[in-house]
Steps between C-alpha positions, in 0.01 A plus 500: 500500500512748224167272303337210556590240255211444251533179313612166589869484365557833690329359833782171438782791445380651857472217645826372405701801622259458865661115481839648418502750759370227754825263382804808544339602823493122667879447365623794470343774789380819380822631480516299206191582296479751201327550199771391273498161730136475480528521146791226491299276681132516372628510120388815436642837341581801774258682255231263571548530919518897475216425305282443810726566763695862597734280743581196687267643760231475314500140408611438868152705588317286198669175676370564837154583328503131379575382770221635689247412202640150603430531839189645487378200304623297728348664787127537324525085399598425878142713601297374291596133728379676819097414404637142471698414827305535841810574734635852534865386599481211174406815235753764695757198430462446163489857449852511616663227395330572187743877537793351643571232216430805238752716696693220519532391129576870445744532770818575328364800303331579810812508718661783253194670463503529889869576592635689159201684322529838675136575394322215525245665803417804250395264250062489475516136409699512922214637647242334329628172631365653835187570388434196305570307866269692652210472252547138490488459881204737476337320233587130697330670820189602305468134382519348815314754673184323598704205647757675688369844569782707554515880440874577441613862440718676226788537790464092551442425149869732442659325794379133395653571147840671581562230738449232266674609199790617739524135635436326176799755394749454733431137505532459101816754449668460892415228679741245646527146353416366749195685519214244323228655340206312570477577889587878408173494319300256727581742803432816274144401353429386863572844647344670215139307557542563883547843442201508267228273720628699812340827366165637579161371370384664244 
């Protein structure tokens, strides 16, 4: 962004043009967004988007940055649950489910994100998303530490995370119909905690 809106009417105008940009993309593909339609949309002047914005990919980049803001909260509430559920597999479930009906509620904006934004993996808020997985499997380890004991390394940790958002991915953008969601997750939280209890004592 070209400055950080300050007071609250300008934080509404930003977030109006995020919402707008959100709409054109989910109807009509990124082949369809511009400023001028961003503009249109969120009732604003073109003034007011170049205003904060040099180009559509910058409120695309701001978009994705909400998005993860939105995860991430997501992702710290669903942690702060581990203390309070005995079973591994019961928080690892939660945990995803918790991701997949997220990803899920966002899945149209998600699927042109995905298949039409030609930049999406150079965006920071992308590879965040990755780290934020990590930390929170990192963090849920630490908390259940003294039950389960398990020492899991950075290549496991990167393994355990790719794997899951890949499945929790393909199952939310490309997944058959006939594909339910429930056992996906079941069998996924399952292998996840084997995975986990079958590493070394630590």
């Amino acid at each position: 962004m070209k400055k950080e809106p300050r007071q609250a009417r300008s934080r509404a105008s930003v977030e109006a043009m995020l919402q707008a940009c959100a709409r054109i993309l989910e109807r009509r593909g990124y082949a369809g967004l511009s400023t001028n339609a961003v503009a249109e949309v969120a009732g604003v002047s073109i003034g007011s988007v170049y205003e904060y914005f040099p180009g559509k990919e910058a409120i695309v980049a701001r978009l994705a940055e909400s998005l993860l803001a939105e995860t991430t909260d997501l992702l710290q509430g669903r942690l702060a649950m581990t203390d309070q559920r005995s079973e591994l597999n019961v928080a690892m479930r939660h945990f995803l489910g918790a991701l997949h009906a997220l990803m899920h509620q966002h899945r149209r904006l998600l699927r042109v994100l995905v298949f039409q934004v030609p930049y999406l993996h150079q965006l920071p808020a992308t590879r965040k998303l990755q780290q934020e997985l990590q930390t929170v499997l990192q963090e849920g380890l630490k908390r259940t530490h003294e039950q389960y004991r398990v020492s899991v390394s950075p290549t496991t940790l990167y393994l355990m995370s790719t794997s899951a958002a890949g499945t929790l991915m393909h199952m939310v953008l490309m997944a058959p119909p006939s594909m339910g969601a429930e056992p996906v997750l079941d069998a996924l939280s399952q292998r996840l905690t084997q995975w986990l209890v079958s590493m070394p004592a630590s």
